[in-house]
C-alpha positions, 0 to 999 in steps of 0.5 A: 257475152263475148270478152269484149263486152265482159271487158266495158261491162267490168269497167263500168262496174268497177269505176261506177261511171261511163267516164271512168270506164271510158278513162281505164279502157282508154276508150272514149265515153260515147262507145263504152255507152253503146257497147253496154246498151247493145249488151243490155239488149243482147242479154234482154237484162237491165244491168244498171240503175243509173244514179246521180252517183253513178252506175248502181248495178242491178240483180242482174248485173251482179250475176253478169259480174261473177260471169265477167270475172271468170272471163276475165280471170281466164283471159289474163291466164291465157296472156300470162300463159303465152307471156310464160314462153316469150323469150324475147328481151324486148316489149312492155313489162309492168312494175309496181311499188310505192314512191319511196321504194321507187325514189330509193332503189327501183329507179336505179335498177331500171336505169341499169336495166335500161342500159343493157336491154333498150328495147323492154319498155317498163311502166312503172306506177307507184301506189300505197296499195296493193296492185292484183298481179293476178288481173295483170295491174302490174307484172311485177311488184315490190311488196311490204307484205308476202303474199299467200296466193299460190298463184304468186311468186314471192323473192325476199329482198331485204329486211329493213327498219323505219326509224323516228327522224325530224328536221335539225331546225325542227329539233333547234326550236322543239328540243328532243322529245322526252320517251314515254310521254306521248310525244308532248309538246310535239308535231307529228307527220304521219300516214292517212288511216287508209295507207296506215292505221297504226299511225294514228296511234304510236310511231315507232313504239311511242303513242302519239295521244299528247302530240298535235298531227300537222299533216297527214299524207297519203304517200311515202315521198309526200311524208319524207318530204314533210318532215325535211320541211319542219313540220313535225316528227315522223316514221322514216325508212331508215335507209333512205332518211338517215344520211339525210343532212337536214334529218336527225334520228330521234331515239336511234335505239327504237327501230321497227324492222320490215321485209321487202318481196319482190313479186310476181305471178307463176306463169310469168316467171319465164318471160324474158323481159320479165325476168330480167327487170326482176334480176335487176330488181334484186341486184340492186336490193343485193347491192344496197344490202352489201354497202349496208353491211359495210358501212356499220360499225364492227 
């Protein structure tokens, strides 16, 4: 099995349809089809059932996949490896991050990275889950958790906190909620199970059981956007809600504190390109927590 073929049989294994491992690889359907069936052929092995639901992959195909996958595990290290000794400002870095990360801060790190350094061409996605530096879905990333690979390298940012805030026109028909009492009477916004389970039980400390849920999203800006529109209370990143003027605070005593890490793999740290879009990264967290430290009362 050469990488090539590794890489289709992966692909397919992973999406489940000739389709979406066409739409990953950017290849069209018709070729992804014949690679796998020459494949098939060459291994004298059928690696697939197919399904009306799809791809389902056989014995074999699953034994094919524990050899895929070191493959691929050994070519991504080989592209970090030569990646790890460029020295050139220029070419494609890979960021990720959620879209309100992105909204509040990334955008204006990447713009003054943009400026000093033109020809670093960034790609930026914005997810709720967590990408895997390690198959290269992203160069970099900015993390709510600290990861445990030693693979990883991981810079503190910042220490943050989310906080409860509603419309101003939410409270003048609702009236602030009473502590204590599960949010009776009142609306919630929050996150899908999937992005947050912890939603689903209490916001900021505050079970949630008499409330009524009117909207649950799946994106931080989708969220924020949601309680700005009236729709009910929800947890908010204090920094990006609370000069917000069509937001309030709701109990401005009650925070739960978050870190921020910025991450990326070991053999990546020397890149130039890669370096410099993580020293933007961390100036601008550097920036936004000096006005914060200034703008609170002494």
């Amino acid at each position: 099995m050469d990488w090539d073929n590794a890489r289709i049989f992966l692909a397919i294994y992973r999406q489940g349809t000739l389709r979406g491992a066409a739409s990953v690889l950017q290849i069209d359907q018709a070729t992804v089809g014949r690679r796998l069936a020459a494949l098939e052929k060459s291994l004298d092995a059928r690696l697939f059932l197919r399904t009306p639901a799809g791809y389902v992959p056989t014995p074999a195909g699953e034994h094919a996949c524990q050899a895929a996958e070191q493959m691929e595990l050994a070519a991504h290290q080989l592209q970090r490896q030569m990646q790890g000794i460029d020295e050139r400002l220029s070419g494609t870095v890979r960021v990720a991050c959620t879209d309100t990360v992105a909204f509040a801060s990334l955008m204006r790190a990447l713009q003054q990275l943009h400026a000093a350094h033109p020809d670093i061409r960034m790609v930026l996605s914005t997810a709720t889950h967590l990408t895997n530096l390690t198959r290269r879905e992203a160069d970099l990333a900015v993390r709510t958790v600290r990861p445990d690979s030693p693979d990883l390298i991981a810079r503190h940012l910042a220490r943050r906190q989310v906080g409860l805030f509603a419309a101003r026109a939410y409270l003048d028909t609702h009236g602030m909620p009473v502590p204590g009492n599960a949010l009776a009477g009142h609306d919630v916004v929050i996150y899908q199970r999937a992005v947050a389970a912890y939603q689903s039980e209490a916001l900021c400390g505050e079970s949630i059981a008499n409330a009524r849920v009117a909207l649950e999203v799946n994106s931080g800006l989708m969220l924020l956007h949601a309680v700005r529109m009236g729709l009910g209370i929800g947890e908010l990143p204090t920094h990006v809600a609370q000069n917000d003027p069509l937001l309030a605070r709701v109990w401005p005593e009650r925070a739960d504190p978050y870190d921020m890490w910025l991450v990326m793999h070991g053999d990546l740290n020397r890149t130039a390109r890669v370096r410099a879009v993580a020293d933007a990264i961390v100036e601008v967290f550097e920036q936004e927590s000096a006005a914060g430290s200034m703008s609170r009362p002494r």
